[in-house]
C-alpha positions, -999 to 999 in steps of 0.1 A, spaced: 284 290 -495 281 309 -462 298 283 -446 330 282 -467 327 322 -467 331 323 -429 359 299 -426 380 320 -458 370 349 -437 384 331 -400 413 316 -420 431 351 -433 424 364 -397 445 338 -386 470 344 -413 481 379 -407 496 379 -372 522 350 -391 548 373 -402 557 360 -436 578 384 -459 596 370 -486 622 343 -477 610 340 -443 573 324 -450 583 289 -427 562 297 -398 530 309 -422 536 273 -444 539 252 -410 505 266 -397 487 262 -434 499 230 -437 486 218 -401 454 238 -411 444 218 -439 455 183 -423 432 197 -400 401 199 -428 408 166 -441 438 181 -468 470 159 -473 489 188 -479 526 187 -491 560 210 -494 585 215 -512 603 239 -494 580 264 -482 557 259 -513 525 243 -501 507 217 -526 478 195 -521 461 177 -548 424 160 -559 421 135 -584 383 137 -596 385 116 -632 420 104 -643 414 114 -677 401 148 -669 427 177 -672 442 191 -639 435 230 -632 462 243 -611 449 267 -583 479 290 -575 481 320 -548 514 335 -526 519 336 -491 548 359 -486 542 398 -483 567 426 -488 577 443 -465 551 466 -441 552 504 -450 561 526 -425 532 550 -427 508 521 -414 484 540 -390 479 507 -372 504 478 -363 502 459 -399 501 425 -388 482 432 -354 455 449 -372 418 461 -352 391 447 -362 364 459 -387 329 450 -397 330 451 -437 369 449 -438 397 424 -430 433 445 -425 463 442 -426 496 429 -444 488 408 -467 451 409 -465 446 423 -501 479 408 -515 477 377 -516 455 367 -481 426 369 -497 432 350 -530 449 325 -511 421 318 -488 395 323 -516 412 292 -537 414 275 -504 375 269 -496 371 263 -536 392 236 -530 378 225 -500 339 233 -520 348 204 -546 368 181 -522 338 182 -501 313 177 -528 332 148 -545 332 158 -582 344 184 -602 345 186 -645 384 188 -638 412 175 -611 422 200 -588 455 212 -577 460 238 -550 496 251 -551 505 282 -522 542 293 -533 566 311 -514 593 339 -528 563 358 -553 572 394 -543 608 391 -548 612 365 -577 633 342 -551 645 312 -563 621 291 -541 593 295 -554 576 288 -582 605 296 -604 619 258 -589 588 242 -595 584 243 -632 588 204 -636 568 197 -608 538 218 -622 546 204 -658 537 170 -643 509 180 -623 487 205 -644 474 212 -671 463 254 -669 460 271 -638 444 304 -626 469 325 -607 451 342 -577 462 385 -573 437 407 -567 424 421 -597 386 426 -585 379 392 -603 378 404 -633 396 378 -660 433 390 -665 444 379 -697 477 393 -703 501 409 -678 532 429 -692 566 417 -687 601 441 -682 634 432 -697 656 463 -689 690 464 -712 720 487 -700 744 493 -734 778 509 -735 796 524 -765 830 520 -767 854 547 -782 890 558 -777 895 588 -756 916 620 -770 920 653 -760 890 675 -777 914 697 -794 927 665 -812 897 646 -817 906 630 -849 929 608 -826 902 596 -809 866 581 -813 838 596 -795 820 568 -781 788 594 -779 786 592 -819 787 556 -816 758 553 -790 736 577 -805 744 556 -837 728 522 -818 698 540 -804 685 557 -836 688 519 -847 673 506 -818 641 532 -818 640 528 -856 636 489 -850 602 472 -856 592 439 -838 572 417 -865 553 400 -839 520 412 -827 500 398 -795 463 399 -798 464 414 -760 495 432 -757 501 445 -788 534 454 -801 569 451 -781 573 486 -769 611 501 -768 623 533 -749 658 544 -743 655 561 -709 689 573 -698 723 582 -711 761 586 -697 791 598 -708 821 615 -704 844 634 -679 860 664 -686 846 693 -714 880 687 -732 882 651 -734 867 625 -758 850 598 -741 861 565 -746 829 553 -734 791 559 -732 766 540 -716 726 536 -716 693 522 -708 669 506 -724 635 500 -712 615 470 -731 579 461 -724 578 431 -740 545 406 -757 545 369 -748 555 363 -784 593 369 -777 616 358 -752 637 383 -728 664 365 -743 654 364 -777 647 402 -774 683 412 -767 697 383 -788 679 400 -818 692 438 -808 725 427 -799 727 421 -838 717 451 -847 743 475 -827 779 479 -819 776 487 -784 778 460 -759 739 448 -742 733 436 -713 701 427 -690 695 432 -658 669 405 -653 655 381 -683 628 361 -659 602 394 -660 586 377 -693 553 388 -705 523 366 -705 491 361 -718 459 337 -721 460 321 -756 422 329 -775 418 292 -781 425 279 -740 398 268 -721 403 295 -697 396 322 -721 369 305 -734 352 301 -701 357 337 -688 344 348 -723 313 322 -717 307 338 -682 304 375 -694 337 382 -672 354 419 -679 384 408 -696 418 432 -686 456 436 -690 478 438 -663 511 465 -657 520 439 -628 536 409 -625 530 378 -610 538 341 -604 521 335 -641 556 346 -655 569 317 -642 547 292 -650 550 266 -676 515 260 -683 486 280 -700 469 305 -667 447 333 -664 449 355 -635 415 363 -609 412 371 -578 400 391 -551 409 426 -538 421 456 -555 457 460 -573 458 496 -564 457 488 -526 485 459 -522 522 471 -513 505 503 -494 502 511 -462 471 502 -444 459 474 -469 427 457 -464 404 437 -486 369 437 -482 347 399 -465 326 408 -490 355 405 -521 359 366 -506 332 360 -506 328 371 -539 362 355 -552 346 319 -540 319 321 -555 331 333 -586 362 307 -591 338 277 -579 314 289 -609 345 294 -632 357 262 -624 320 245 -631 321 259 -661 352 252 -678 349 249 -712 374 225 -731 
């Protein structure tokens, strides 16, 4: 285990001088790619997605090991050059290091841990996408036939100290306008205040219930969170316009979700984004059951990750800290990969079906 520890460790070193922000994560796929030919790895692409895959048992399910290799952008308040970082004895910093250097390289030497050892109670695929931090269109959001072919569950690598992440909260954000007929306020029977209307819809909206309750998540939560209207003191607006903010359960659609309010108002809805679904591990997958078997702390998540966009059942783990990624001077400890190794090799020994 030492071993595959030092080379996770060597690996992310290697990683962080690649620049590799969102959209531009060529360079960082051309050197993983030549670094696992280099191990013995036929690794693939599809774009700058990197996929390399072990068949163990042709009947045995296929677990689906999937990390991101783009970053966001480095904060300016670094107090060192983020991706020429110094070096430090317990620590590994840097951009990316935390989020998602050290998941990707922890799933990585698992891989290479069963490829090595020549069997495994499942087939293995190792999938590093591109596009994560900003939901691009390259990245796993293109690959949902692919990883319908070629998996069966998968655990999605973000740092979340390893502990088993079995829901993570979704966002579907609604902007609604009233619409009224504008009159002079001393004539206002002429007109129709589109205000009335709107505060009409949202008493309806916050007196709506959502019949569907996720074991994890709970309930769908609803806020309105802003509202707009008018121009003048003396005028009757002719429209009104506001926002609502939904924290959805995995047990609707974004699109089901404002199908279902649409119905219930006169104001016109429409969302910003309806790819932030919510997700969560059903109770009867073998991923819950095996992070239930192993005694693992079981958590939500407010964050978002490639599991939205996956077809397939997943749990998220991985090393690192959540409250350290996006910030300046990230870092993730050698000791959290080594950790995260050992963990998702015993997880994946494990696996109960």
């Amino acid at each position: 285990m030492e071993l595959y520890s030092e080379l996770a460790i060597e690996l992310l070193k290697a990683l962080i001088p690649i620049r590799s922000y969102s959209f531009e994560e060529a360079a960082r796929a051309d050197f993983l790619c030549a670094w696992l030919k280099g191990q013995g790895v036929e690794a693939q692409r599809i774009g700058n997605n990197i996929w390399a895959k072990e068949i163990f048992d042709s009947q045995a399910p296929t677990l689906m090991l999937c990390a991101h290799i783009d970053t966001v952008q480095a904060a300016e308040s670094y107090s060192f050059d983020p991706i020429d970082p110094p070096m430090d004895d317990e620590r590994i910093l840097g951009l990316g290091s935390n989020d998602d250097g050290g998941s990707v390289v922890s799933m990585i030497a698992a891989f290479l841990y069963f490829k090595e050892r020549g069997h495994c109670p499942v087939n293995l695929l190792l999938l590093l996408s591109c596009e994560e931090e900003r939901s691009g269109p390259g990245g796993t959001r293109s690959l949902g036939e692919f990883i319908s072919a070629n998996a069966d569950f998968a655990i999605v690598g973000e740092p979340t100290r390893m502990r088993a992440t079995i829901a993570e909260s979704g966002l579907l954000v609604i902007d609604g306008c009233a619409h009224g007929k504008s009159a002079h306020a001393a004539r206002a029977g002429e007109g129709v205040n589109a205000i009335y209307k709107a505060i009409e819809d949202i008493q309806k909206l916050k007196a709506y219930r959502f019949e569907r309750i996720s074991p994890t998540l709970g309930e769908v939560k609803l806020s309105v969170t802003q509202i707009n209207a008018g121009t003048a003191h003396n005028v009757i607006p002719d429209s009104c316009t506001f926002v609502v903010d939904i924290r959805p359960n995995e047990c609707y659609s974004n699109a089901e979700i404002l199908e279902m309010l649409q119905k219930e108002v006169g104001s016109s809805l429409a969302a910003r984004n309806l790819t932030n679904r919510s997700s969560a591990t059903p109770l009867s997958s073998p991923l819950y059951k095996t992070a239930r078997k192993l005694g693992m702390e079981m958590i939500t998540s407010p964050t978002s990750s490639d599991w939205m966009r996956l077809p397939i059942e997943a749990i998220k783990i991985g090393p690192g800290d959540s409250l350290r990624s996006h910030k300046a001077d990230e870092f993730i400890f050698k000791s959290e990969i080594c950790e995260g190794i050992d963990i998702y090799i015993n997880f994946i020994d494990n696996i109960q079906f």
